[in-house]
C-alpha positions as CSV (number, residue, x, y, z in Angstrom):
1,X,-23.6,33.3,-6.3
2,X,-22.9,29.5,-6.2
3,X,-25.4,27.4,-8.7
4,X,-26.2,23.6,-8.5
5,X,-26.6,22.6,-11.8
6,X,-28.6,19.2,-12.3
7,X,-27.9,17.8,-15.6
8,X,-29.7,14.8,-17.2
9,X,-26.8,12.3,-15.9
10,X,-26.9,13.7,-11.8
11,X,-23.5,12.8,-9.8
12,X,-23.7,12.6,-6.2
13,X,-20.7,11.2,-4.1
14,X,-19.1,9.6,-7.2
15,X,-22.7,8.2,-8.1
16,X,-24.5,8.7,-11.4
17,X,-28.3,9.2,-11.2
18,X,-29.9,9.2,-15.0
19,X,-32.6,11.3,-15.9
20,X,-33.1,14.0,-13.3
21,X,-34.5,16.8,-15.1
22,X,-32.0,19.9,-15.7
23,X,-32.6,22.8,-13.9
24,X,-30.3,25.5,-12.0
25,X,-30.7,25.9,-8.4
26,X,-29.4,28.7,-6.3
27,X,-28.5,27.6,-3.2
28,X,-29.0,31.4,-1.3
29,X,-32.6,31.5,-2.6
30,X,-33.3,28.2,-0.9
31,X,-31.3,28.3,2.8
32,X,-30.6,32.0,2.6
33,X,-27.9,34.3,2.9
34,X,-27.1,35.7,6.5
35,X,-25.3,33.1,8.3
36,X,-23.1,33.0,11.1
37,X,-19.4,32.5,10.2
38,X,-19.1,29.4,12.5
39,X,-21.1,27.8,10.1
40,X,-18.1,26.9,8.2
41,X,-17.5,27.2,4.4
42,X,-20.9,26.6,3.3
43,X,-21.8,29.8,5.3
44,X,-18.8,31.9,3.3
45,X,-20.2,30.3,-0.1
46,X,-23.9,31.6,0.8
47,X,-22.4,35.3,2.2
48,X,-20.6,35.9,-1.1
49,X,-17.4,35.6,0.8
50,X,-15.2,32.5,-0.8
51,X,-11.9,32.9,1.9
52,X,-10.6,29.9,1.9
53,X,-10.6,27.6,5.0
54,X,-7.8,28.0,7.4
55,X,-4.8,26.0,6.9
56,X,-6.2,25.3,3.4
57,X,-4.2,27.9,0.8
58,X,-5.0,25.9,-2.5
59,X,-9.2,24.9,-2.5
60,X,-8.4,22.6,-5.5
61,X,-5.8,20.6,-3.6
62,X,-8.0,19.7,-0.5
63,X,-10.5,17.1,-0.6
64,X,-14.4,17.6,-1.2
65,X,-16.4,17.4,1.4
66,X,-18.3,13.8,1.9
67,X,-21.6,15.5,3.2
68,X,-21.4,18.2,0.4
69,X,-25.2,19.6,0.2
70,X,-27.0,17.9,-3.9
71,X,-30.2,19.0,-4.9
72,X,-31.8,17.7,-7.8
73,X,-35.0,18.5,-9.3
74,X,-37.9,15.8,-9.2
75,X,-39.9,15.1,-12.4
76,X,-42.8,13.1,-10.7
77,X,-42.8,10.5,-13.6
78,X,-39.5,9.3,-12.8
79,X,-39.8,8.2,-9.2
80,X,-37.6,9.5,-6.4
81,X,-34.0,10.5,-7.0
82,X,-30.8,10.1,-4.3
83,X,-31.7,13.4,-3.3
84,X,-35.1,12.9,-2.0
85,X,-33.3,11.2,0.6
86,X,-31.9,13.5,3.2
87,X,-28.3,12.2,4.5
88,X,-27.2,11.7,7.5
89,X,-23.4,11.2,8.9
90,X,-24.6,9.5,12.0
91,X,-27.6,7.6,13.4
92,X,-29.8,10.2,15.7
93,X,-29.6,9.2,19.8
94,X,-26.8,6.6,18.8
95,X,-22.8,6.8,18.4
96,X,-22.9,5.1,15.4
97,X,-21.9,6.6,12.3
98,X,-20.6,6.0,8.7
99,X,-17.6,3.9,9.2
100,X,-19.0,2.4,12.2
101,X,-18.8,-1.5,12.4
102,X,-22.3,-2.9,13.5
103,X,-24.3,-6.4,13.5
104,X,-27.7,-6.6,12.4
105,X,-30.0,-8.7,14.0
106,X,-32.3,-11.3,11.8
107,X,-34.8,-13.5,13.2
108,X,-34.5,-15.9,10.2
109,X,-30.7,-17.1,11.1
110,X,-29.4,-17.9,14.0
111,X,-26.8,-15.2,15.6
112,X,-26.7,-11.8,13.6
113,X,-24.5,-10.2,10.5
114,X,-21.7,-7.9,10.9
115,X,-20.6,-4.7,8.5
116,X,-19.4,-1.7,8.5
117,X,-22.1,1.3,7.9
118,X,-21.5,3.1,4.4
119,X,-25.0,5.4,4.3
120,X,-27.1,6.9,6.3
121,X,-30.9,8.6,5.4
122,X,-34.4,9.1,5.8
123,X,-36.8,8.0,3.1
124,X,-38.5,10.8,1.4
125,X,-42.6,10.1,2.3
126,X,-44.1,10.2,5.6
127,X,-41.9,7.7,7.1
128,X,-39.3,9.2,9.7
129,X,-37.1,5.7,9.7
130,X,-33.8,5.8,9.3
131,X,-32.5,3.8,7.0
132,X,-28.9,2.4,6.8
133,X,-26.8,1.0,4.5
134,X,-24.6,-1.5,5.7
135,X,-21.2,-3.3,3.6
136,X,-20.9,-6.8,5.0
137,X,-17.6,-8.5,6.2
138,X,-18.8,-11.9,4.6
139,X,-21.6,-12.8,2.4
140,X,-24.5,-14.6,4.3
141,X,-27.8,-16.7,3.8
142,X,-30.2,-14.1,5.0
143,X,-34.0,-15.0,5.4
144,X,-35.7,-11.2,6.3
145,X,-33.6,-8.8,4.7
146,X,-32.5,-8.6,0.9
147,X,-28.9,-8.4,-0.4
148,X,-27.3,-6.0,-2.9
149,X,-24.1,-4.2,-3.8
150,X,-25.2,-1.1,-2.6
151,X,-28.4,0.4,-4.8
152,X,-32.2,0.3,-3.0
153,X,-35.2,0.7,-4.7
154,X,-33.3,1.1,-8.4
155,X,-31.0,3.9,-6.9
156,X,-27.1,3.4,-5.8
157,X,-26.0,5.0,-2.3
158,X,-22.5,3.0,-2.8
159,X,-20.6,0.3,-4.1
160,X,-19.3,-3.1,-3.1
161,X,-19.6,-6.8,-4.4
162,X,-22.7,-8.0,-5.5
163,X,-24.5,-10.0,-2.2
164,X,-22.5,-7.9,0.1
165,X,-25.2,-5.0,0.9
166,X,-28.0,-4.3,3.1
167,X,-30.1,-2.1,3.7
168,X,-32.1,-1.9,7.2
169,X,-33.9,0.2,9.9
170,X,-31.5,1.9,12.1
171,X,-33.1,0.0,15.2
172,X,-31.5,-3.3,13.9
173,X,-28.6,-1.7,13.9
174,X,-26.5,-2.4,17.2
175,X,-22.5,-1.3,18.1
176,X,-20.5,-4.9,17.1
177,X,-20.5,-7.0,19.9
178,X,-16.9,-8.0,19.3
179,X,-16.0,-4.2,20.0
180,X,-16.4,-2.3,23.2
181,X,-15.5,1.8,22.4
182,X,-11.7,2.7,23.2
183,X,-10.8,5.7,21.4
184,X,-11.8,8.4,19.5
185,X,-9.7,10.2,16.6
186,X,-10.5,14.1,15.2
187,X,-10.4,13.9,11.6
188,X,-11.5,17.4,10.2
189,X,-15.2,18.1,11.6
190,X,-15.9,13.8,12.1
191,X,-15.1,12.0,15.0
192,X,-14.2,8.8,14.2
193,X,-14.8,6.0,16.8
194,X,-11.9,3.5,17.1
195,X,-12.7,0.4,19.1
196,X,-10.5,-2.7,20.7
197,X,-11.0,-6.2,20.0
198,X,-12.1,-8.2,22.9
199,X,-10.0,-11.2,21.9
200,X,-8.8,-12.2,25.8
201,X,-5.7,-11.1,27.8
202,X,-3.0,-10.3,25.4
203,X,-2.1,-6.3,25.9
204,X,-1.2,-3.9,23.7
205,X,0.0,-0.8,25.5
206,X,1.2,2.2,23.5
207,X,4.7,2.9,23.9
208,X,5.9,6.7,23.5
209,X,9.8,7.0,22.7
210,X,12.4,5.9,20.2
211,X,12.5,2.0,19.8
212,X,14.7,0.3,17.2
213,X,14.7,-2.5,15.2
214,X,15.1,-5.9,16.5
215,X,18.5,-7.1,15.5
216,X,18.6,-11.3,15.5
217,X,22.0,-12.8,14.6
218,X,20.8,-16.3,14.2
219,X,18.3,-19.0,14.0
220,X,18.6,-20.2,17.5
221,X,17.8,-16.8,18.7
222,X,15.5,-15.9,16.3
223,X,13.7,-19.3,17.1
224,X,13.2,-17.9,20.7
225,X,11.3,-15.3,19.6
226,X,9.4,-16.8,17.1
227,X,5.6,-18.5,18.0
228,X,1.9,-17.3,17.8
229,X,0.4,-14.2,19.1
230,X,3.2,-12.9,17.2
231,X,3.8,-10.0,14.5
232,X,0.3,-7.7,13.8
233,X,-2.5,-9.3,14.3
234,X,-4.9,-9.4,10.8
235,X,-8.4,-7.8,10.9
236,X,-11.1,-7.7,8.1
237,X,-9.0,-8.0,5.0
238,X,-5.8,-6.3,6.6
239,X,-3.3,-8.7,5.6
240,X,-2.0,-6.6,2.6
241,X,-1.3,-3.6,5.4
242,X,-0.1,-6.0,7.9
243,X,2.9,-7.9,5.9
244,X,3.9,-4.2,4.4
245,X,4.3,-2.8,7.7
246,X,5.8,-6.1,9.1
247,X,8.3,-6.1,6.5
248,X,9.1,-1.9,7.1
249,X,9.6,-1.4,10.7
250,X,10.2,-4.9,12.1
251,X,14.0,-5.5,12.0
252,X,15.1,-2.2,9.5
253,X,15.6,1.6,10.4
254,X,15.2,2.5,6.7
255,X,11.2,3.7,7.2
256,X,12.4,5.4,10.5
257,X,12.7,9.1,9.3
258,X,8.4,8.6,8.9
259,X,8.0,8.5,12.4
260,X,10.4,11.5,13.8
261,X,10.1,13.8,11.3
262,X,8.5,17.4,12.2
263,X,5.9,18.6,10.1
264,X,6.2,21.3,7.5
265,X,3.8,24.2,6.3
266,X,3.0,21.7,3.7
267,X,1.6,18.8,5.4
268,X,-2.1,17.9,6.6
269,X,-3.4,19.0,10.2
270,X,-4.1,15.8,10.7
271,X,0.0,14.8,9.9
272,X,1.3,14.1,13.9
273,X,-2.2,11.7,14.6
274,X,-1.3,10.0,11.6
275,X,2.5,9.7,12.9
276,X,1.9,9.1,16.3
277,X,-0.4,6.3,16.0
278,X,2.2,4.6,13.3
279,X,4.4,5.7,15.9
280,X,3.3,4.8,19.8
281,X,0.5,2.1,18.3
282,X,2.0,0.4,15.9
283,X,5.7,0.6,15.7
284,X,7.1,0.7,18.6
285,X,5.2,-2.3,20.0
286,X,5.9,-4.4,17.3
287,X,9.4,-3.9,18.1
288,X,9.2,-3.6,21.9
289,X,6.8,-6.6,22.7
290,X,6.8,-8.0,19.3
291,X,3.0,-8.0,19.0
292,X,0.6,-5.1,17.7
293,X,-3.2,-5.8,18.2
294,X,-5.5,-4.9,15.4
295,X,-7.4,-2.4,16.8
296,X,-4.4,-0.2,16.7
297,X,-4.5,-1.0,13.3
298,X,-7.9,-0.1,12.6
299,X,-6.8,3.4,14.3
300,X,-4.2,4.4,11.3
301,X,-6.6,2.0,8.6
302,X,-9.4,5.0,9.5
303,X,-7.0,7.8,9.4
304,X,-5.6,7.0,6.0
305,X,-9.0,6.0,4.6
306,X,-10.5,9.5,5.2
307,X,-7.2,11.5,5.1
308,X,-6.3,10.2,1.5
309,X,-7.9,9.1,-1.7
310,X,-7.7,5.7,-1.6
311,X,-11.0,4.7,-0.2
312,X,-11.9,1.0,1.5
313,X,-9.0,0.8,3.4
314,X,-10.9,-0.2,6.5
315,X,-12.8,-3.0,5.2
316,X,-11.9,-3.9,1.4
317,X,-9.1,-5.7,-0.1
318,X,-6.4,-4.0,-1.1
319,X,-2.6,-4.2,-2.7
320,X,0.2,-3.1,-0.4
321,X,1.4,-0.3,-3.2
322,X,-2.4,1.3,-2.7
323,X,-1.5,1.9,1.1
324,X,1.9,3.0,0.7
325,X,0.5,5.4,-1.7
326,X,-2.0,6.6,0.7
327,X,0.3,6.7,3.7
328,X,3.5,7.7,2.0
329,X,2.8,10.0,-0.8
330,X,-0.6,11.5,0.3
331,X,-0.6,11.5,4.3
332,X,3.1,11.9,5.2
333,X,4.3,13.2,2.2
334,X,7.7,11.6,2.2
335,X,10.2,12.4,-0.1
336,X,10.2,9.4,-3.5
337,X,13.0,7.1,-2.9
338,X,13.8,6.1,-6.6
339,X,14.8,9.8,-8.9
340,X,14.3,8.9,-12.5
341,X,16.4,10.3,-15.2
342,X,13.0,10.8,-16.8
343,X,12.2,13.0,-14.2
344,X,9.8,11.1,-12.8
345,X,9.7,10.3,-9.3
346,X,8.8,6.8,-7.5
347,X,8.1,4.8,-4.5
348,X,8.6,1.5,-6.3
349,X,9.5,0.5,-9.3
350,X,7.4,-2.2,-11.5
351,X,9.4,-4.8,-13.5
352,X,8.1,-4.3,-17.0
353,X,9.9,-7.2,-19.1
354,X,9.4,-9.4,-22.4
355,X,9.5,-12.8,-21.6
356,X,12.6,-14.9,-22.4
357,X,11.5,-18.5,-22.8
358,X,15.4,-19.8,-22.0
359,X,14.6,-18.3,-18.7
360,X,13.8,-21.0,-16.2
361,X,14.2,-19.5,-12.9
362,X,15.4,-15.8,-13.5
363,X,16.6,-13.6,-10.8
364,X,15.3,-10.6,-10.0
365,X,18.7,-9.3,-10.9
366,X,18.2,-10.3,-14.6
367,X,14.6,-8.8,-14.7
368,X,15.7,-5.9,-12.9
369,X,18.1,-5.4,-15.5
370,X,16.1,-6.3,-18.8
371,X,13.2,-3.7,-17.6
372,X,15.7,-0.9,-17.1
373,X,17.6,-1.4,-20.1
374,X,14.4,-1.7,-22.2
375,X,12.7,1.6,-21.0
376,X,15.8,3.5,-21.5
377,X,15.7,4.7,-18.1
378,X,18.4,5.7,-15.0
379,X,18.5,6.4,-11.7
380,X,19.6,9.8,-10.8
381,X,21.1,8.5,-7.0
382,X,21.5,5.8,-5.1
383,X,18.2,5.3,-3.4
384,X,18.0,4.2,0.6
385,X,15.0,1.8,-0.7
386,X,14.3,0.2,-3.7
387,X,10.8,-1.4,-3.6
388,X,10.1,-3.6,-6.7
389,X,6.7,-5.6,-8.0
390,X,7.5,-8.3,-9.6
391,X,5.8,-9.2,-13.1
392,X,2.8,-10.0,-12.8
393,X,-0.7,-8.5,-13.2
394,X,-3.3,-8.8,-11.1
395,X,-3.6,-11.3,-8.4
396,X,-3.2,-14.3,-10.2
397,X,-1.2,-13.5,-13.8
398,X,2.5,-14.4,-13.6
399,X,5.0,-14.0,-16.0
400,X,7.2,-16.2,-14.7
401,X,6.1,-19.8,-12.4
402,X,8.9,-19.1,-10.3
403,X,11.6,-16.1,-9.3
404,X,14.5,-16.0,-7.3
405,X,14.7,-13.3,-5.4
406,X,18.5,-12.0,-5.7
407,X,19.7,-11.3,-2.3
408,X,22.0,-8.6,-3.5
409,X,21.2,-6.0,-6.0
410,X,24.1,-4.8,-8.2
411,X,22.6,-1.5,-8.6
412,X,26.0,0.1,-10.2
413,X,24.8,0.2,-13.9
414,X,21.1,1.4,-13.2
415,X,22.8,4.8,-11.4
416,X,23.3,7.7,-14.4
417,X,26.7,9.1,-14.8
418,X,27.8,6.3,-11.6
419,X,31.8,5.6,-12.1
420,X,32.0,1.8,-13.7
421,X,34.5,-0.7,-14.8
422,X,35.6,-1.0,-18.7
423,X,33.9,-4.8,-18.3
424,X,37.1,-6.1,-20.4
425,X,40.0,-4.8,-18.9
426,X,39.1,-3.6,-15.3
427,X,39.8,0.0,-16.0
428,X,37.5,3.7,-15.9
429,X,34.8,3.0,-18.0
430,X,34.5,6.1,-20.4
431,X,31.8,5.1,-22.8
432,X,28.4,2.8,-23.0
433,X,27.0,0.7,-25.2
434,X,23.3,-0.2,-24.5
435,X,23.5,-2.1,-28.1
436,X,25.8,-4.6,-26.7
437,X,23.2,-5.6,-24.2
438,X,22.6,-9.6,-24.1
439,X,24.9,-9.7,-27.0
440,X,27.7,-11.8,-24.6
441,X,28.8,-13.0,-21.2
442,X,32.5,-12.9,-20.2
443,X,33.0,-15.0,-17.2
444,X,30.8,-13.9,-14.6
445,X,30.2,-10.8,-16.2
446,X,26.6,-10.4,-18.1
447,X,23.8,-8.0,-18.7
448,X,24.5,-4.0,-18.0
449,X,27.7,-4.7,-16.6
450,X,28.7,-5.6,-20.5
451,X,28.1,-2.4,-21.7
452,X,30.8,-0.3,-20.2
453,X,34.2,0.0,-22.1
454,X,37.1,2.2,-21.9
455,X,38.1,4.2,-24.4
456,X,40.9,1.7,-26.4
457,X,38.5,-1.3,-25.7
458,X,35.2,0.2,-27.0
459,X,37.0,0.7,-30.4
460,X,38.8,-2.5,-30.5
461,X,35.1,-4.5,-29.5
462,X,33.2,-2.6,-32.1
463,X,35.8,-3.4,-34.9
464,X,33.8,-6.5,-35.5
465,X,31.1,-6.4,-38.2
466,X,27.8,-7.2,-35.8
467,X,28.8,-4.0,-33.6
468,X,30.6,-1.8,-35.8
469,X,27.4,0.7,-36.2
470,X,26.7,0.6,-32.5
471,X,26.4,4.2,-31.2
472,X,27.8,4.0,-27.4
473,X,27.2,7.5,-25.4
474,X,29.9,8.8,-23.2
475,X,29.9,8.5,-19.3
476,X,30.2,12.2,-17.4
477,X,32.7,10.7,-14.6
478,X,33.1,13.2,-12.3
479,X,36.5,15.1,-12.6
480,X,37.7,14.5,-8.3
481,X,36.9,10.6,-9.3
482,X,38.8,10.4,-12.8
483,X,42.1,12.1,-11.1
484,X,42.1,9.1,-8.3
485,X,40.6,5.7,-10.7
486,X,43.8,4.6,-12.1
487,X,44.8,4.6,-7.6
488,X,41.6,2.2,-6.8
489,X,39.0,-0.2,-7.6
490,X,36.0,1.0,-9.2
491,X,33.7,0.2,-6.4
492,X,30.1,-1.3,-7.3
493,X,26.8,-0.6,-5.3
494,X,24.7,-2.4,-4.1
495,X,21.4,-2.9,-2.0
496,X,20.8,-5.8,0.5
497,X,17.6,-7.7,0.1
498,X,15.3,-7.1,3.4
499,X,12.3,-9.0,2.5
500,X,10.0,-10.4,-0.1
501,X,5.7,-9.9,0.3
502,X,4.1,-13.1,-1.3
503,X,0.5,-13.4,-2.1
504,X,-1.5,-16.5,-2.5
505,X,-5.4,-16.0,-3.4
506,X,-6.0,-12.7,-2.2
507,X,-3.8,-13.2,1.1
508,X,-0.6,-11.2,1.5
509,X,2.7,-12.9,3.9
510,X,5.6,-11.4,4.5
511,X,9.3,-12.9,4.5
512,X,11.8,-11.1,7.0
513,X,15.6,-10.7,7.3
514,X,15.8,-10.4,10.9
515,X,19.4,-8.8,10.7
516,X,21.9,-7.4,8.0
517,X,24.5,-9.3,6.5
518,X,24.8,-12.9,4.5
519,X,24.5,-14.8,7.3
520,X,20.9,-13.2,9.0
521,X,18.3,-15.7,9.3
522,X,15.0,-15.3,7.9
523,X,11.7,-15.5,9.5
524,X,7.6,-15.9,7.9
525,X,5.2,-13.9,8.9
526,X,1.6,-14.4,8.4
527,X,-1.3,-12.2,10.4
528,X,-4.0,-14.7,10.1
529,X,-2.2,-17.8,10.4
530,X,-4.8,-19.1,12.6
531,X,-8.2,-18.0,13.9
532,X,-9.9,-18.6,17.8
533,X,-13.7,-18.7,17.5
534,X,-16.0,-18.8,14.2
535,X,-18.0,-15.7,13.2
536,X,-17.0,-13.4,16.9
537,X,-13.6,-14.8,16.7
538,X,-10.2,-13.1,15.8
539,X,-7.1,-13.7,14.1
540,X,-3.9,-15.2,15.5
541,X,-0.8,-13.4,13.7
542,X,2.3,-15.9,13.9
543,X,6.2,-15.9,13.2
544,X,7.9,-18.7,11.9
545,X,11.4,-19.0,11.7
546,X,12.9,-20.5,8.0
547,X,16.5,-21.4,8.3
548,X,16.3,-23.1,5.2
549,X,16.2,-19.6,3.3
550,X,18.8,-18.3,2.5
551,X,20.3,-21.5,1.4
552,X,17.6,-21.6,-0.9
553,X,18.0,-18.0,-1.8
554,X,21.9,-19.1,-3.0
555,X,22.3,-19.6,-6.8
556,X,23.6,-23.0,-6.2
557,X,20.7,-24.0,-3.5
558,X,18.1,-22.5,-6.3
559,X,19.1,-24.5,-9.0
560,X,19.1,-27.2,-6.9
561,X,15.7,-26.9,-5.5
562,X,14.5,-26.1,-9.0
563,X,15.5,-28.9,-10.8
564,X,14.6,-31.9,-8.0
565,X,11.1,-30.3,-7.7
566,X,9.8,-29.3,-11.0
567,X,6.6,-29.9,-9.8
568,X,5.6,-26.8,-7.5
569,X,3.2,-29.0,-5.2
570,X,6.1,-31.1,-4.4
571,X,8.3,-27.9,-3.4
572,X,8.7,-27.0,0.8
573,X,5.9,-25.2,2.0
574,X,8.2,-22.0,2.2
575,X,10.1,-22.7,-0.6
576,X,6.7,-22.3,-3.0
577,X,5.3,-19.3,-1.2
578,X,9.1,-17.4,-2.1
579,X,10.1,-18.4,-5.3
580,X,5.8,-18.8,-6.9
581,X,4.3,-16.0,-5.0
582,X,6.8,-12.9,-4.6
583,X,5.0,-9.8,-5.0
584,X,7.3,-7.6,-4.0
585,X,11.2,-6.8,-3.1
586,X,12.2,-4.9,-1.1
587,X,15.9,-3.8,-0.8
588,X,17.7,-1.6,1.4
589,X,21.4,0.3,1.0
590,X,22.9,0.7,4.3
591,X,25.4,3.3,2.8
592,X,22.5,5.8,2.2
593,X,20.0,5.2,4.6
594,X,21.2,6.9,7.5
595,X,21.2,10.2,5.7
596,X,17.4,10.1,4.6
């Protein structure tokens, strides 16, 4: 029979209680043991009979219930534990629930606060009030009703800043006035409400179908398209979402297999919700009308915060890697684009470098380089994506002031056992030297691309006494390829720079190649460029188009910009944001995309 064991350090919902005193529980002698199977798995647990769930093979894999039953024992000298309060997922007579957003009416401010509710519970005593605890969106002056970051009366019930946490009666407690009720989404046994911003007459119809990508051939038409009311429209600290799936789906197919592919005996039950609202919400407006509302945001922002582990996804401040984790690797389960010699695999890679002080402006090409070379690392295939972070830790550490984003990625040494040039005399490279490294630049040839040699070169480079006890490792060239190399050119590979996600004090913008090729213009996007209205208000999304960019993105046009503006307040507007701020690149081979 299952046993709740309350130890002296109690955990409930991730929460530590101290100093409950330790006692073991059986849960059949308190609620009994005859229940009906419709009961669930609480009612299996209690009749001896542990069958899993349906759909749910492997117990360990699935995720614990949020309303799982905690009993703790009372010692009267301590004072009331968490589990004197008994829980409730939704307020009784009402529609609102955990997750709900609400405003809270107090008499000593004019106009109300708004949240989102995080707990719900009746007081142990004689009281019957419910009492709610609410997560705030900002942090106000409030009069009546003390602030906290999520504990009441000494005990914790959840966690957010300090100042940001209320707790009230549930009849101060009201639907958000700035919602009316839309939708509703089935997420295991919780109905989860999905409203629409009332932010005046600009639609957002869901479209069903296949849409492409936009395809833009130049500024002028690009500049057409470009203005306000733009892009996806930013909602409660969505921007790091909003420029990620700006940047994914906009202008590029390479994301596209997401939203077509059929599920598997592996995925969630909740897997074609998840996929049809990236789909028919998000997606294909953005490309159809070029504008996606944030309420159909807040739609897929619910579904991944309860479908994966990555909680706050509604409401907090997040990095864009956290939600490609949670939509990616946890809800749609898609395949890693980077293969690791390691045997590791990745959705993005993170550019883990020494810093070289002779290094004014580096290129994400020489970082991209000195990280690889430095872990002792390969690719085991060309990937259709290559997603790198930048250097930096945190929001506000950077290794470098500036970066310059290479706008092609020479990918050819990075890929194991990949057919390469001898780097001296243009032939089948046989051998590499990871030792020679750095050690010399011949022309325009540097970095990895210095480390292949052919058989009669390797021995007459090493003959000199710095590299004569260099150990170079031989290159498996495939046997088809090594019968045809001394017919061709050794091709090289490379992946096509798609866009670059700044961030600037917390807030996430996206730069976009509208097109493919050299010559396709760029556009900005930010989803809170502007705001209409104070407190009730919204957020107006906006495209800009920056014909400037890839001029500045040019190793000519870089120095330039560098060295006339050391200064970085005195840089364009623009021009900061991509070469300060980058985040993240994100690169794209058109060879291999269309088979993943």
């Amino acid at each position: 029979m299952e046993k709740c064991a309350v130890t002296k350090d109690f955990v409930v919902n991730d929460m530590v209680v101290e100093n409950p005193t330790h006692k073991d529980v059986d849960l059949a002698d308190i609620l009994g043991a005859n229940w009906p199977t419709h009961a669930g798995a609480a009612a299996m647990i209690l009749n001896k009979n542990k069958t899993p769930v349906e759909g749910n093979s492997n117990d360990e894999s699935q995720p614990k219930s949020s309303n799982t039953l905690s009993i703790a024992v009372k010692d009267e000298s301590l004072g009331h534990t968490i589990s004197d309060y008994q829980r409730l997922i939704e307020i009784p007579g009402t529609e609102l629930a955990i997750g709900s957003l609400v405003e809270v009416s107090d008499s000593g401010v004019c106009g109300d606060v708004y949240g989102v509710i995080r707990w719900i519970g009746i007081p142990p005593g004689i009281s019957k009030n419910v009492l709610v605890g609410i997560e705030l969106e900002d942090e106000p002056s409030l009069k009546n009703i003390p602030l906290s970051d999520g504990s009441y009366n000494g005990l914790r019930f959840f966690t957010c800043h300090q100042g940001r946490a209320i707790f009230v009666t549930s009849d101060r407690c009201k639907t958000d006035r700035r919602f009316t009720d839309k939708d509703s989404y089935h997420v295991g046994n919780k109905i989860t409400n999905n409203q629409e911003i009332n932010f005046g007459a600009v639609a957002c119809p869901s479209i069903s179908g296949s849409v492409p990508p936009l395809r833009i051939h130049s500024s002028d038409e690009l500049q057409k398209i470009c203005g306000k009311f733009k892009g996806i429209q930013g909602h409660h600290n969505s921007c790091y979402l909003d420029a990620t799936l700006f940047s994914m789906f906009t202008f590029t197919s390479v994301f596209d297999s997401i939203l077509y592919r059929s599920p598997g005996p592996k995925d969630i039950r909740n897997y074609r919700d998840v996929q049809k609202v990236l789909r028919d919400e998000i997606v294909n407006p953005l490309r159809k009308q070029l504008f996606v509302r944030s309420d159909s945001v807040m739609k897929l922002r619910e579904l991944l915060d309860q479908l994966s582990s990555v909680s706050g996804l509604t409401c907090e401040e997040k990095d864009p890697e956290e939600f490609l984790n949670s939509l990616l690797s946890q809800i749609m389960r898609v395949e890693p684009f980077l293969k690791l010699s390691s045997g590791q695999d990745s959705y993005f890679y993170q550019l883990f470098v020494d810093k070289d002080e002779k290094l004014t402006l580096p290129t994400v090409q020489q970082l991209f380089e000195q990280s690889f070379h430095s872990s002792n690392i390969k690719l085991k295939e060309v990937p259709s994506c290559f997603i790198i972070q930048m250097p930096r830790f945190g929001k506000s550490y950077k290794m470098y002031p500036r970066i310059l984003p290479s706008q092609v990625l020479d990918v050819t040494d990075i890929i194991e056992n990949s057919p390469r040039q001898c780097f001296l005399c243009g032939k089948l490279a046989e051998y590499e030297c990871n030792e020679c490294f750095g050690s010399l630049q011949v022309g325009q040839v540097s970095g990895l691309e210095c480390t292949a040699f052919c058989q009669q070169c390797l021995v007459t480079f090493h003959m000199h006494a710095k590299r004569n006890n260099h150990v170079p490792t031989k290159i498996c060239i495939p046997k088809d390829f090594r019968i045809m190399a001394d017919h061709m050119v050794v091709p090289r590979v490379y992946m096509e720079l798609f866009s670059v996600v700044c961030i600037e004090t917390s807030h996430y913008v996206a730069f976009v190649k509208s097109g493919s090729g050299p010559d396709a213009p760029w556009c900005f996007f930010d989803s809170m460029a502007d705001r209409k209205g104070e407190q009730n208000g919204y957020n107006i999304p906006e495209m800009t188009c920056v014909p400037e960019l890839t001029q500045w993105l040019s190793d000519e046009g870089a120095r330039s910009i560098n060295e006339t503006s050391p200064n970085d307040k005195v840089l364009p507007d623009h021009a900061k944001r991509i070469f300060c701020d980058a985040y993240m690149c994100l690169y794209q081979s058109t060879d291999t995309m269309m088979y993943h």
